[in-house]
matplotlib code that plots the C-alpha trace (Angstrom):
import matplotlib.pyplot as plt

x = [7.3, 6.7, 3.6, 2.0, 2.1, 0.3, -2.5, -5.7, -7.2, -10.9, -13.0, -10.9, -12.2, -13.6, -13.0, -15.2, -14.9, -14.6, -14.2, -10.8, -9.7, -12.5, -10.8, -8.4, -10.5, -8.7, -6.0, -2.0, 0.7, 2.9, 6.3, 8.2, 11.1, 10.7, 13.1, 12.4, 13.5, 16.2, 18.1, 17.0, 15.1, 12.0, 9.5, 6.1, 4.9, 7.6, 5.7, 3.3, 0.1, -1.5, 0.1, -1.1, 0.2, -1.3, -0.6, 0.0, 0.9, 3.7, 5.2, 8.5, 10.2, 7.8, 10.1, 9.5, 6.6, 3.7, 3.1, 0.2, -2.7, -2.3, -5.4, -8.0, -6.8, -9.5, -7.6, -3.8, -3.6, -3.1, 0.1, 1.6, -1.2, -2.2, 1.5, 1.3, -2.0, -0.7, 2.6, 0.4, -1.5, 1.4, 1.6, -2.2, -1.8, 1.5, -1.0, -3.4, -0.5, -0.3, 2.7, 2.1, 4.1, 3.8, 4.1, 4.5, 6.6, 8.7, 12.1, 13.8, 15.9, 13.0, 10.7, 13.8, 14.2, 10.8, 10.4, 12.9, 11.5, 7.7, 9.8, 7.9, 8.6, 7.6, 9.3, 8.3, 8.7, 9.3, 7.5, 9.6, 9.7, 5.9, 6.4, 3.9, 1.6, 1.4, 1.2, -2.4, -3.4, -3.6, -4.7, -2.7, -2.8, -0.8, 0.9, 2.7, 5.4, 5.1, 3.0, 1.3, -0.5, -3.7, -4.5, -5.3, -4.9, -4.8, -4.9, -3.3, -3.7, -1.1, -0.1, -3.5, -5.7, -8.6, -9.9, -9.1, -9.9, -10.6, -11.1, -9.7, -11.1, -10.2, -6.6, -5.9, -8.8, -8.6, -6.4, -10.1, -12.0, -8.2, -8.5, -12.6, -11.6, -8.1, -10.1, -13.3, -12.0, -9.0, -8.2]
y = [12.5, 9.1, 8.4, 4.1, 4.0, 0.3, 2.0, 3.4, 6.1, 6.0, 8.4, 8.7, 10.2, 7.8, 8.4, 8.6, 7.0, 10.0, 8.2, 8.9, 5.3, 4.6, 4.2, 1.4, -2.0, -3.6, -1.6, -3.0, -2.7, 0.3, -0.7, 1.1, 0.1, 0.6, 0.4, -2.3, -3.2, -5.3, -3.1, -4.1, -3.0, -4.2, -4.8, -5.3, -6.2, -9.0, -10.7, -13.6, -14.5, -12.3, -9.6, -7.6, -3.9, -2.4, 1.7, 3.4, 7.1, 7.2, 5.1, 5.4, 5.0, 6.7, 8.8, 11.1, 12.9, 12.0, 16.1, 18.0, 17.3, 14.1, 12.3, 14.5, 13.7, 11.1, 7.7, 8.7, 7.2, 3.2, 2.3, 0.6, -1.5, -2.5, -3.5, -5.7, -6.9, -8.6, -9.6, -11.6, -13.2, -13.3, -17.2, -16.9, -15.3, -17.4, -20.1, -18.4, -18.1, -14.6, -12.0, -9.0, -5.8, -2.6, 0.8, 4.5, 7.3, 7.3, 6.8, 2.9, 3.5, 5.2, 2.2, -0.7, 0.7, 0.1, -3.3, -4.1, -2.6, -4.8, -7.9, -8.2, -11.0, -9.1, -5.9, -2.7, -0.9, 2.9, 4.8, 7.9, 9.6, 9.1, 7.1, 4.4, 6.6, 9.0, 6.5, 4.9, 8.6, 6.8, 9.2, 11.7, 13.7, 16.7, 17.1, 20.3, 19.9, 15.5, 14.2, 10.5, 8.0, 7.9, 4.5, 1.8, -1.8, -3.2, -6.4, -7.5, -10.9, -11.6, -7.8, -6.3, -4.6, -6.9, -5.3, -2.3, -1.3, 2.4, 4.1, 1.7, 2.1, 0.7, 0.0, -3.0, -4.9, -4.5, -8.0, -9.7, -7.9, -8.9, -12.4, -12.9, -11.4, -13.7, -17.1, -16.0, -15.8, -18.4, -20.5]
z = [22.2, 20.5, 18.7, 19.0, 15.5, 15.8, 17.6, 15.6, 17.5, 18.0, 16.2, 13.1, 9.9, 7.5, 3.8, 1.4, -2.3, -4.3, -7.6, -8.0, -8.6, -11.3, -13.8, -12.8, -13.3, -16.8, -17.2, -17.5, -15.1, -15.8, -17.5, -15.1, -12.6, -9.2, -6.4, -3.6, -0.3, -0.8, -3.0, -6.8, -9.4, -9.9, -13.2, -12.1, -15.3, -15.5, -12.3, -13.8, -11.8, -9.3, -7.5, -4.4, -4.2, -1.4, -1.3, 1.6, 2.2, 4.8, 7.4, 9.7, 12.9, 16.2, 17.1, 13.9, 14.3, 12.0, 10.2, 11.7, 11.8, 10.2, 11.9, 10.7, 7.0, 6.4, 5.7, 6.4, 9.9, 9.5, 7.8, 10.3, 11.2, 7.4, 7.2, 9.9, 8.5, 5.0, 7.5, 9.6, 6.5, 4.6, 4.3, 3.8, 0.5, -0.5, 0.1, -2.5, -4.9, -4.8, -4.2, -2.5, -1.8, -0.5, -1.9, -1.1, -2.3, 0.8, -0.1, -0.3, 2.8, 4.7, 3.6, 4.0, 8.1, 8.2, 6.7, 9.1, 12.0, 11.6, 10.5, 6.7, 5.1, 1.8, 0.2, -0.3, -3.5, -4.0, -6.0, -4.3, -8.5, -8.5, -12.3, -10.8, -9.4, -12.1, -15.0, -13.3, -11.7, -8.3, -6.0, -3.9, -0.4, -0.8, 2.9, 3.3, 1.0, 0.5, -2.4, -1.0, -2.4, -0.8, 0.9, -1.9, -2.8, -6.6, -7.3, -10.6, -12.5, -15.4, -15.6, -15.8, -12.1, -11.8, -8.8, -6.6, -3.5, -2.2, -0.3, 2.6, 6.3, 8.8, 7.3, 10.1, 9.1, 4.9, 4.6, 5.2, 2.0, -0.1, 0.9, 0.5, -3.3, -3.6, -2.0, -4.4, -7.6, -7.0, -10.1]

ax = plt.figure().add_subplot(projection="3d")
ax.plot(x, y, z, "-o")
ax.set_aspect("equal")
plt.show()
């Protein structure tokens, strides 16, 4: 059976801030290497100017089935459509000077198939070792045996998060509270 992964069902479970991403505001982009799309090693810290990471906990062809019960988890359903969302605004924020990628601990060739599949003209990085995620204690679902990032956006300004955003509901729609913040606060 194949799953719409575009679609959001109605009725989903809304999550809650439970604080876990507190402690983010001001603090510097992890020195750590992470593995992107197109095959290279990445620096984040080496990336001047703002940066856009949005965090997502799993993505992948419909034809996998998404693990059980994964709607009831309150913000796991959505990455597909929040993908789509920064692709279709994706000239918006080159306009706004800003470079934006994705990130979950899904493994580069699980996340390059998908990149390719929904046509992003951005990469997405993978954070499949959990340095990233570890290093800023970004928040986790624990999924039978898979460790994800819960759903998340920083945004970073010369190496350092200015502003976060969590928890994220509806996923599909969150591109309009990045851009308000990007168009707000532009130099």
């Amino acid at each position: 059976m194949e799953t719409d992964l575009t679609y959001l069902p109605p009725n989903l479970p809304v999550p809650t801030d439970d604080g876990a991403c507190d402690h983010l505001d001001g603090l510097q982009i992890p020195d750590i290497q992470l593995a992107a799309t197109d095959g290279t090693m990445l620096r984040l810290r080496n990336i001047p100017g703002r940066l856009v990471i949005y965090c997502y906990p799993m993505t992948g062809p419909s034809h996998i089935p998404l693990p059980p019960g994964w709607d009831e988890i309150p913000g796991a359903r959505g990455c597909t459509p929040q993908a789509c969302s920064f692709r279709d605004h994706y000239q918006e924020l080159q306009q706004l000077q800003t470079t934006v990628f994705g990130m979950s601990t899904q493994s580069p060739e699980m996340q390059r198939s998908e990149r390719e599949r929904i046509h992003l003209p951005f990469h997405l990085l993978s954070d499949e070792h959990r340095h990233f995620s570890e290093a800023l204690r970004l928040p986790v679902h624990m999924v039978d045996s898979l460790i994800l990032i819960k759903r998340l956006t920083l945004v970073f300004e010369n190496g350092y998060i200015r502003k976060h955003f969590y928890p994220v509901f509806p996923p599909d729609k969150h591109i309009d509270e990045v851009l308000a913040y990007l168009k707000a606060t532009a130099v």
